[in-house]
N, CA, C and O atoms as CSV, one atom per row, in Angstrom:
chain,resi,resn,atom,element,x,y,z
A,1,UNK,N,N,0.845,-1.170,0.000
A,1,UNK,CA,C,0.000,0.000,0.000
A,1,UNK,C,C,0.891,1.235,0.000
A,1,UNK,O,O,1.790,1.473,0.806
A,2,UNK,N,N,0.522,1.945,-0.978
A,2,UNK,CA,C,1.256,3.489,-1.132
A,2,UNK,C,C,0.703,4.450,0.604
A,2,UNK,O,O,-0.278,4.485,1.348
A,3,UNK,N,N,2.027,5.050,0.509
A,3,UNK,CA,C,1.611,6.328,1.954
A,3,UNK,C,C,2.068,7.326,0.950
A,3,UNK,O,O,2.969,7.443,0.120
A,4,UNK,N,N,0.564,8.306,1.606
A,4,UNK,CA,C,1.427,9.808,1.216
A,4,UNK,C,C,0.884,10.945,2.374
A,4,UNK,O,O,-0.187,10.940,2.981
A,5,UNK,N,N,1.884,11.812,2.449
A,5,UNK,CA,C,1.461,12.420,3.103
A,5,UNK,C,C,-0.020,13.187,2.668
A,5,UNK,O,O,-0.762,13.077,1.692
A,6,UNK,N,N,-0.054,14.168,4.139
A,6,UNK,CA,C,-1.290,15.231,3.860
A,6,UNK,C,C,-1.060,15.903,2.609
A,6,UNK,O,O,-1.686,15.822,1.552
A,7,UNK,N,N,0.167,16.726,2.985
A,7,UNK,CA,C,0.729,18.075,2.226
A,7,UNK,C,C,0.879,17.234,0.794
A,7,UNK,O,O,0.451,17.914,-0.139
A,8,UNK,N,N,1.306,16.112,0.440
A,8,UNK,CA,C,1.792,15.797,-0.551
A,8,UNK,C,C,0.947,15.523,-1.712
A,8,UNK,O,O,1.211,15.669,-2.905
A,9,UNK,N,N,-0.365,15.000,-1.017
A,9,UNK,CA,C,-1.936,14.826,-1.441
A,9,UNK,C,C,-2.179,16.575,-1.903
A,9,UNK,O,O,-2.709,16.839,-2.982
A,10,UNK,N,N,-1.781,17.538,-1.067
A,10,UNK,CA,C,-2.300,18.970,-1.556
A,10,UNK,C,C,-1.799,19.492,-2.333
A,10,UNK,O,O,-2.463,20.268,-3.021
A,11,UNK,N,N,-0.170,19.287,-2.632
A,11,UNK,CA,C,0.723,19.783,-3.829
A,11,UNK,C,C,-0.009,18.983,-5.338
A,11,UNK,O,O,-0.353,19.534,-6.383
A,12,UNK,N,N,-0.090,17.163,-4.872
A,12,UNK,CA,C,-0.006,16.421,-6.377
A,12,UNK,C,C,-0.681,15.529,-6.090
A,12,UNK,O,O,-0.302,14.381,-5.855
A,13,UNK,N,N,-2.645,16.268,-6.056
A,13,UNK,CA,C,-3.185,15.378,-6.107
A,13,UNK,C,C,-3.728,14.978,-7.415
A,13,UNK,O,O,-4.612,14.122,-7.389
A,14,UNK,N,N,-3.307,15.508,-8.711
A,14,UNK,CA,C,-3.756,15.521,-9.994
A,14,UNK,C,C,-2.536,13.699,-10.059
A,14,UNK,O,O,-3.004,12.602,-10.365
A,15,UNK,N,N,-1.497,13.873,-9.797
A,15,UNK,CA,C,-0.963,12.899,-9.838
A,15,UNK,C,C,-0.806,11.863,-9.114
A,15,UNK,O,O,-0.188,10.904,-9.577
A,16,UNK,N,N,-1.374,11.830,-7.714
A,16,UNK,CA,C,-1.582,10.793,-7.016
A,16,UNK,C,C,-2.909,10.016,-7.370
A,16,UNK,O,O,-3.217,8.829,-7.255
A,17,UNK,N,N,-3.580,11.128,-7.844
A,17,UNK,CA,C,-5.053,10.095,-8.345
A,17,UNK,C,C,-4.431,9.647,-9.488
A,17,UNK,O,O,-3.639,8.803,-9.069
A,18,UNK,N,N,-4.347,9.696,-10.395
A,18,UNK,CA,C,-3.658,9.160,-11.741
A,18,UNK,C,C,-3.320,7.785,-11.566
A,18,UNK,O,O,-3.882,6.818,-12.079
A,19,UNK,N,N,-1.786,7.803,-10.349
A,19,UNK,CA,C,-1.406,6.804,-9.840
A,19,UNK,C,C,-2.359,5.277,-9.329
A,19,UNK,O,O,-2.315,4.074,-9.588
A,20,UNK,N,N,-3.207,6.225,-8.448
A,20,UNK,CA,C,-4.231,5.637,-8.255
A,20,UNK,C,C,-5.067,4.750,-8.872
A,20,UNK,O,O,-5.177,3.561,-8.574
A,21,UNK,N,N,-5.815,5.488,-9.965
A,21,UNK,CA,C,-6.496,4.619,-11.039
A,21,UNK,C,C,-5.889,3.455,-11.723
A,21,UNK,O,O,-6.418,2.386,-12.029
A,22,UNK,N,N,-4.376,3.970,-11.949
A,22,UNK,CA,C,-3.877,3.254,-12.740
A,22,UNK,C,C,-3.335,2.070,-12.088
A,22,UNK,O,O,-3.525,0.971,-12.608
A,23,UNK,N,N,-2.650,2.186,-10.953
A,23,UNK,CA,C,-2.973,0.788,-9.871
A,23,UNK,C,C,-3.866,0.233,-8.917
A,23,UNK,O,O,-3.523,-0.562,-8.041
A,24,UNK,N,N,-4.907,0.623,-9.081
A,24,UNK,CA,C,-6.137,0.680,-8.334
A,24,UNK,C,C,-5.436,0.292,-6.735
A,24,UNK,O,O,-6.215,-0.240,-5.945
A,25,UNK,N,N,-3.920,0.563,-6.234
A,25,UNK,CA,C,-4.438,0.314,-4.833
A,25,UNK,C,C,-4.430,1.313,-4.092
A,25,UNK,O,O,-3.909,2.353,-4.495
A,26,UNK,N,N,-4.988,1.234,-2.870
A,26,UNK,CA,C,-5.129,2.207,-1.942
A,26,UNK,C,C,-4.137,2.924,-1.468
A,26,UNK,O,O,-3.009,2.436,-1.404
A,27,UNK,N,N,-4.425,4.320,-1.020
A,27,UNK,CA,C,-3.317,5.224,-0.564
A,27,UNK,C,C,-3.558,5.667,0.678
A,27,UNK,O,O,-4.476,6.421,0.998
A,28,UNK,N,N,-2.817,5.248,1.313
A,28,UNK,CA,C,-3.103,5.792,3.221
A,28,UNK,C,C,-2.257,7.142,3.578
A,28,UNK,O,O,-1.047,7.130,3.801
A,29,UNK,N,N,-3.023,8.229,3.596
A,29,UNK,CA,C,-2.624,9.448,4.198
A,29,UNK,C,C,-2.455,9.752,5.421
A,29,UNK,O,O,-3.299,9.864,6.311
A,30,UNK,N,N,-1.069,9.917,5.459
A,30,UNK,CA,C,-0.488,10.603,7.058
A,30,UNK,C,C,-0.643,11.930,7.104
A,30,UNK,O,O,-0.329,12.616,6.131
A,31,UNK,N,N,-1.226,12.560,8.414
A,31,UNK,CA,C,-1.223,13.448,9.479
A,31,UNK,C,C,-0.442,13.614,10.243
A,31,UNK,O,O,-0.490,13.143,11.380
A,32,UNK,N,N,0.629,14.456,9.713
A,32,UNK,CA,C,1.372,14.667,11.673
A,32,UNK,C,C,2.078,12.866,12.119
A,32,UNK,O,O,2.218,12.251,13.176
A,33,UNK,N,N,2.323,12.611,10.878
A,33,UNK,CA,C,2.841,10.918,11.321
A,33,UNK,C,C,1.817,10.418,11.406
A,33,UNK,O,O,2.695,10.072,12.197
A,34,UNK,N,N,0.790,9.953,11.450
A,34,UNK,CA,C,-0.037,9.523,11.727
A,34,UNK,C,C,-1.497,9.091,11.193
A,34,UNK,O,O,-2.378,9.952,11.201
A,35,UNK,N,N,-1.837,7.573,10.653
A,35,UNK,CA,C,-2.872,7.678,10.057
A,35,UNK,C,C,-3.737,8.335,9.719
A,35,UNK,O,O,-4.161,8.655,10.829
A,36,UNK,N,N,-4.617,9.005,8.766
A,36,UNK,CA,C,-5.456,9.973,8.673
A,36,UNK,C,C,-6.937,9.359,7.686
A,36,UNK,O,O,-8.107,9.320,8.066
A,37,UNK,N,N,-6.466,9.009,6.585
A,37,UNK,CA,C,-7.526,8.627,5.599
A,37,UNK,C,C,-6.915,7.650,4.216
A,37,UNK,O,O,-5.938,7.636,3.466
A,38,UNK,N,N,-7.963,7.016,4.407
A,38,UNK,CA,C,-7.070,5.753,2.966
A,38,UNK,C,C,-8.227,6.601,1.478
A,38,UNK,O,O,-9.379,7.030,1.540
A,39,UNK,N,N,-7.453,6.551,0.552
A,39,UNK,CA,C,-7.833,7.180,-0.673
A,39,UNK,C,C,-8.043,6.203,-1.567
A,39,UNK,O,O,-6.981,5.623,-1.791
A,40,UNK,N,N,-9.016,5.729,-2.227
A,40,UNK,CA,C,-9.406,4.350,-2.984
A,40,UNK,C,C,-10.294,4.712,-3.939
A,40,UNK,O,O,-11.156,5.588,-3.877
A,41,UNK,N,N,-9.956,3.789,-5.054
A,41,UNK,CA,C,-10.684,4.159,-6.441
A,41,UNK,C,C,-12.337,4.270,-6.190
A,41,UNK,O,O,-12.765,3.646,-5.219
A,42,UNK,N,N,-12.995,4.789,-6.751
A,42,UNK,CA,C,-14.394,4.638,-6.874
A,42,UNK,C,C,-15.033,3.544,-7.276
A,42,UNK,O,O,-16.229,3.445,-7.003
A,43,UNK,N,N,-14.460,2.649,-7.902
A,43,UNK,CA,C,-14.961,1.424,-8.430
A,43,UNK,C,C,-14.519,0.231,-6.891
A,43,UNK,O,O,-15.179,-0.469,-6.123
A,44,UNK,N,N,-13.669,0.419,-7.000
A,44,UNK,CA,C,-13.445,-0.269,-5.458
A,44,UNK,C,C,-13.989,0.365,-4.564
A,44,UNK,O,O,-14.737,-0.516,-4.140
A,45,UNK,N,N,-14.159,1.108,-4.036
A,45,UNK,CA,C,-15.403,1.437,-3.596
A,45,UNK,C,C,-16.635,0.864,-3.006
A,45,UNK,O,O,-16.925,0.300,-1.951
A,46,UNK,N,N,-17.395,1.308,-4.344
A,46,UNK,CA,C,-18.444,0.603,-4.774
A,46,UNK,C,C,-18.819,-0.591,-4.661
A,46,UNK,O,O,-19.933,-1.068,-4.447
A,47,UNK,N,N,-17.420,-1.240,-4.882
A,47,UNK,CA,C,-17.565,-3.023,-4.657
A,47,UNK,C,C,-17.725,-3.099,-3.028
A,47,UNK,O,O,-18.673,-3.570,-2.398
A,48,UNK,N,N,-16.494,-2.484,-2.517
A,48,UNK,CA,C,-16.433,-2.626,-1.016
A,48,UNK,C,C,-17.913,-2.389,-0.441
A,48,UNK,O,O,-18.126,-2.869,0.672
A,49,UNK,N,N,-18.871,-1.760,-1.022
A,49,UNK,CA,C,-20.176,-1.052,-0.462
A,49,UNK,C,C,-21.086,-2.391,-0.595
A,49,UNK,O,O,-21.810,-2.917,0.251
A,50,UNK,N,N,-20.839,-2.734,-1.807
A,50,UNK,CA,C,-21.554,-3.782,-2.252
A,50,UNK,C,C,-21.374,-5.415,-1.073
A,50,UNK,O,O,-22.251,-6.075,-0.516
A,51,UNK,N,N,-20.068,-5.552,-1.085
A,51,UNK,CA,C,-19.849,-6.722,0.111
A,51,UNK,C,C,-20.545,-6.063,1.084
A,51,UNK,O,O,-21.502,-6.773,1.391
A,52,UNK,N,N,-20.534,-5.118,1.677
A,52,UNK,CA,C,-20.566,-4.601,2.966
A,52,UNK,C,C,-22.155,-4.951,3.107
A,52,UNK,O,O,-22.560,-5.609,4.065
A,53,UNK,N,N,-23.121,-4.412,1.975
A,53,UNK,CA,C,-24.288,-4.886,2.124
A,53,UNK,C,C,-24.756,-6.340,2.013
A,53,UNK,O,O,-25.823,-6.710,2.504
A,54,UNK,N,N,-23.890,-7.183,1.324
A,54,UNK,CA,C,-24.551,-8.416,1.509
A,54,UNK,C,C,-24.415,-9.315,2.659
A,54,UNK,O,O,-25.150,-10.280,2.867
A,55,UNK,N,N,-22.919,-8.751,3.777
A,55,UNK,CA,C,-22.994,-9.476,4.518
A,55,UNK,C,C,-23.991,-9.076,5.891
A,55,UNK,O,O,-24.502,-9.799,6.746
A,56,UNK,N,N,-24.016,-7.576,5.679
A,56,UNK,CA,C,-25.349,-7.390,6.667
A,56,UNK,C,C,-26.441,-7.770,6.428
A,56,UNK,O,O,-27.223,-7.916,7.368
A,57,UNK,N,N,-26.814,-8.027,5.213
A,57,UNK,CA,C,-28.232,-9.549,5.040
A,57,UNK,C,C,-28.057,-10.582,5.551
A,57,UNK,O,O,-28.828,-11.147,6.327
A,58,UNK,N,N,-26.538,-11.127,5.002
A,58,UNK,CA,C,-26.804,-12.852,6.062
A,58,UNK,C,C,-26.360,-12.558,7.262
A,58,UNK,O,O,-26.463,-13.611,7.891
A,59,UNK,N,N,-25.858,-11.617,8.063
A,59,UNK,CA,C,-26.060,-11.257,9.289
A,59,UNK,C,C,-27.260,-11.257,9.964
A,59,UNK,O,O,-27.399,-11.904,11.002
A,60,UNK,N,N,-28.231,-10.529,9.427
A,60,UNK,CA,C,-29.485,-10.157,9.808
A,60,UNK,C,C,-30.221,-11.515,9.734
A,60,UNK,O,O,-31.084,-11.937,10.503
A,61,UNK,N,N,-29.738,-12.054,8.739
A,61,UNK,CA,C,-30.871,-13.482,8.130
A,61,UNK,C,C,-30.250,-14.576,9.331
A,61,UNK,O,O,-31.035,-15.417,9.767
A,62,UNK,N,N,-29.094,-14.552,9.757
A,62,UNK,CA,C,-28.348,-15.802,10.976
A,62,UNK,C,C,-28.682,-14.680,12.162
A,62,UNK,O,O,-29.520,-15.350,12.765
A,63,UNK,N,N,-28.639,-13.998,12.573
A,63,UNK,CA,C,-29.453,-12.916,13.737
A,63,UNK,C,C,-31.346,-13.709,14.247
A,63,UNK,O,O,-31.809,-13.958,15.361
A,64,UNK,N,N,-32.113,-13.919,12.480
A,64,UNK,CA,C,-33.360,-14.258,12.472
A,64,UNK,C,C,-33.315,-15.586,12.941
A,64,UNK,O,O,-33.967,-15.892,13.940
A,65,UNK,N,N,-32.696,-16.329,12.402
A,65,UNK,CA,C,-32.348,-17.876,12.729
A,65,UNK,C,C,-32.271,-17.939,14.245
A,65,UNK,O,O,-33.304,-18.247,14.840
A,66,UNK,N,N,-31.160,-17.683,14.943
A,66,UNK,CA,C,-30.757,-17.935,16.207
A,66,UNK,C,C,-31.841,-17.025,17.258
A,66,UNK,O,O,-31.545,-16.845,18.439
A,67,UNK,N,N,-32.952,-16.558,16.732
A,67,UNK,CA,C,-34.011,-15.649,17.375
A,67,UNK,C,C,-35.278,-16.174,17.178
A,67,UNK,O,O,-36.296,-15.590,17.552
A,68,UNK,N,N,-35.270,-17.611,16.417
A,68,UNK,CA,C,-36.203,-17.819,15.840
A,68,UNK,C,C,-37.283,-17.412,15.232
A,68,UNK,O,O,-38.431,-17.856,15.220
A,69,UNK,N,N,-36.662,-16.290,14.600
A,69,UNK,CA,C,-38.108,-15.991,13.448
A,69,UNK,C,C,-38.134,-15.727,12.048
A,69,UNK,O,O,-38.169,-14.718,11.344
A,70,UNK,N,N,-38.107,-16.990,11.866
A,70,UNK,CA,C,-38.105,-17.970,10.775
A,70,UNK,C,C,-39.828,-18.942,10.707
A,70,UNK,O,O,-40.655,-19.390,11.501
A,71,UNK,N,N,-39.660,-18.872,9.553
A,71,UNK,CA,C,-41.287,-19.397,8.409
A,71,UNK,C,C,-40.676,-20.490,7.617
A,71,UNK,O,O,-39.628,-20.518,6.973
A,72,UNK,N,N,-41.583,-21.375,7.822
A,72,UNK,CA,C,-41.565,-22.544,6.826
A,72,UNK,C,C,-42.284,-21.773,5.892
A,72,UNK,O,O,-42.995,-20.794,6.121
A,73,UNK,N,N,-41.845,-22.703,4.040
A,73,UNK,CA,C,-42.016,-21.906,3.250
A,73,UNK,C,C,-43.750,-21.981,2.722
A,73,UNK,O,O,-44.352,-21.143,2.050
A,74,UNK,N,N,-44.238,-23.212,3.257
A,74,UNK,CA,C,-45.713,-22.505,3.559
A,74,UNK,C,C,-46.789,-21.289,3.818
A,74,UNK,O,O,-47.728,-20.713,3.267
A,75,UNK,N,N,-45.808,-21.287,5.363
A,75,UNK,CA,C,-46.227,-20.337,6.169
A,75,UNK,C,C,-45.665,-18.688,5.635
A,75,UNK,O,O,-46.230,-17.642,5.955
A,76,UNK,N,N,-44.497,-18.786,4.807
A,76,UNK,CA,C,-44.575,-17.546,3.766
A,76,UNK,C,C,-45.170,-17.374,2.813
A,76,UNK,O,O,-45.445,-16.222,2.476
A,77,UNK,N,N,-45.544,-18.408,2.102
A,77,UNK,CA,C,-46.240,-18.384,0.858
A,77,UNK,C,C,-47.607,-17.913,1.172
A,77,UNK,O,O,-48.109,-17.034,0.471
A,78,UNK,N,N,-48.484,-18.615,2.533
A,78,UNK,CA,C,-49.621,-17.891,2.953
A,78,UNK,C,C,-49.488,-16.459,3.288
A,78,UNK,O,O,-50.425,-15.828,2.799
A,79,UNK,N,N,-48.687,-15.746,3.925
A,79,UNK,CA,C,-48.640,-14.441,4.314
A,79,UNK,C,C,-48.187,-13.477,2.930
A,79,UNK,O,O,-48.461,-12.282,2.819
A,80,UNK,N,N,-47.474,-14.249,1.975
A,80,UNK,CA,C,-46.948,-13.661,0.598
A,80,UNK,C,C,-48.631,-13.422,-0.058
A,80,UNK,O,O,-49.109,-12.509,-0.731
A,81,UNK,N,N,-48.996,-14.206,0.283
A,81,UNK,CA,C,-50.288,-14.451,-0.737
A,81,UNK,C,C,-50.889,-13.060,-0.674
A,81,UNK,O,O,-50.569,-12.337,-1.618
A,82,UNK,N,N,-51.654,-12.557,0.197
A,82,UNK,CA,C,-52.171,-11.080,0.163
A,82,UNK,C,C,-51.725,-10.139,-1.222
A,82,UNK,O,O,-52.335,-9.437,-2.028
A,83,UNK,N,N,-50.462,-10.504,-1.030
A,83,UNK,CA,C,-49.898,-9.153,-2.066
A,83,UNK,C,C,-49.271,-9.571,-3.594
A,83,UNK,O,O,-48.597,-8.879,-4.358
A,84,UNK,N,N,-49.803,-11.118,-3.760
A,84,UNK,CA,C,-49.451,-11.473,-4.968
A,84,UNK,C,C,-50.639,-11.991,-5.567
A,84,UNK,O,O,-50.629,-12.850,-6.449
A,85,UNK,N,N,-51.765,-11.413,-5.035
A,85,UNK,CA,C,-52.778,-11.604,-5.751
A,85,UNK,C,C,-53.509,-10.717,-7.098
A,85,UNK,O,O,-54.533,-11.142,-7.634
């Protein structure tokens, strides 16, 4: 993973994004020494957003499980029914 500084991001950020795209990996910006912000393509991104939401579904869906509230697929198909009529 590339580091760059703050200041260095403010002189050449026409060329650190460049860099960027063109190796899509991430760039971790220092503060004062010190972690500040990771800089990442938009398309990675996006993906990252995308995992992020599917695992809070099967989170939520193994959350429902171990809480038991869970439907046999009967018992959905009757309550589905209303609104697929």
């Amino acid at each position: 993973m590339k580091v760059e500084l703050v200041t260095s991001l403010k002189r050449q950020a026409t060329k650190i994004l460049a860099e960027l795209h063109q190796s899509k990996e991430p760039v971790l910006i220092t503060e004062h020494g010190q972690p500040s912000a990771y800089l990442v393509d938009v398309e990675d991104y996006e993906f990252m957003q995308q995992r992020i939401d599917i695992l809070e579904g099967i989170a939520k869906g193994e959350k429902a499980i171990i809480e038991n509230r869970v439907l046999t697929n009967k018992q959905a198909k009757d309550a589905m029914s209303k609104w697929l009529k």
